[in-house]
C-alpha positions as CSV (number, residue, x, y, z in Angstrom):
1,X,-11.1,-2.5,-77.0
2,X,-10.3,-4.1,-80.2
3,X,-7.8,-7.2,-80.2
4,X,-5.1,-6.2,-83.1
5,X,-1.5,-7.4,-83.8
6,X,-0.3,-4.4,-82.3
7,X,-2.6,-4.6,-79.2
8,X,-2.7,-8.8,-78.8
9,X,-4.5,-9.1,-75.3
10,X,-8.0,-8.3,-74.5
11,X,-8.3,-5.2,-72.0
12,X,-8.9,-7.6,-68.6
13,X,-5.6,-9.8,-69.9
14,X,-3.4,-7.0,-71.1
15,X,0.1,-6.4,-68.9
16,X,-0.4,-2.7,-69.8
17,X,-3.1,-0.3,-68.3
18,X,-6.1,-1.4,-68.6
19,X,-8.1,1.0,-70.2
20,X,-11.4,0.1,-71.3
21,X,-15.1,1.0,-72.7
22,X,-18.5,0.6,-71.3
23,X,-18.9,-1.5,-74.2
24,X,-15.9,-3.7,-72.7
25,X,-17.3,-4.2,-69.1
26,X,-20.7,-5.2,-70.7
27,X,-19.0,-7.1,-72.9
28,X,-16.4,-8.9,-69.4
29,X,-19.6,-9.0,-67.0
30,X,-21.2,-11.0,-69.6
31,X,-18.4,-13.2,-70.0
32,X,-17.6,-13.6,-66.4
33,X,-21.4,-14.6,-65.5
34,X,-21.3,-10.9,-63.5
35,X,-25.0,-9.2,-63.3
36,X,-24.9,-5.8,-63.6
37,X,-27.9,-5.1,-61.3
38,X,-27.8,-1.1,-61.7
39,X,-25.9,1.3,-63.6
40,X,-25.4,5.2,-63.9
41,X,-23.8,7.1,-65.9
42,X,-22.1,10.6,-65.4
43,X,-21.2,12.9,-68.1
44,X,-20.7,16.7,-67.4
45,X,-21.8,16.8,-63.8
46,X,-24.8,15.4,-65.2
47,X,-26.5,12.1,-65.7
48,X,-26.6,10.9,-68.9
49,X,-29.6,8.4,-70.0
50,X,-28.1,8.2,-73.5
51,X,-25.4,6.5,-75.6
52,X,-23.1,6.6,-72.3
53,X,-20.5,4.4,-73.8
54,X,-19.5,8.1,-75.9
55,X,-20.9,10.4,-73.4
56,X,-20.1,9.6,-70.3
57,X,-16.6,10.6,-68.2
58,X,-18.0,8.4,-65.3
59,X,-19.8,4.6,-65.3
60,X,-20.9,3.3,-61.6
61,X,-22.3,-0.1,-61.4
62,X,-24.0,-2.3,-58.9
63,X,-22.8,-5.9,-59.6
64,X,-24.0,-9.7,-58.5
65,X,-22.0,-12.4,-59.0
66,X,-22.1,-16.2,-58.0
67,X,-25.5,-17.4,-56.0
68,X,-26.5,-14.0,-56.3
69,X,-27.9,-14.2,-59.9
């Protein structure tokens, strides 16, 4: 989610909801040093292979963190 005047905090730091993209969790795994491992992506009742960050209703994720990576 973009940063604006009107929205100041980035999504993880916000004391509102926390909505967020697919884009965004990339974007905090990367930046927390979190490994996504394996990811699916459900769109439709169906899996979706492409451009999931607009597609897709539902993002699962298998994560590795710390000593793990």
């Amino acid at each position: 989610m973009p940063v604006t005047e009107a929205l100041p905090y980035e999504w993880y730091n916000t004391p509102n909801l926390h909505f967020l993209s697919i884009l965004d969790f990339f974007e905090y795994c990367n930046k927390a040093q979190i490994r996504i491992e394996k990811e699916i992506f459900i769109g439709n009742n169906k899996r979706i292979k492409r451009l999931p960050n607009l597609f897709a209703d539902i993002a699962i994720f298998v994560l590795l963190r710390g000593e793990e990576i």
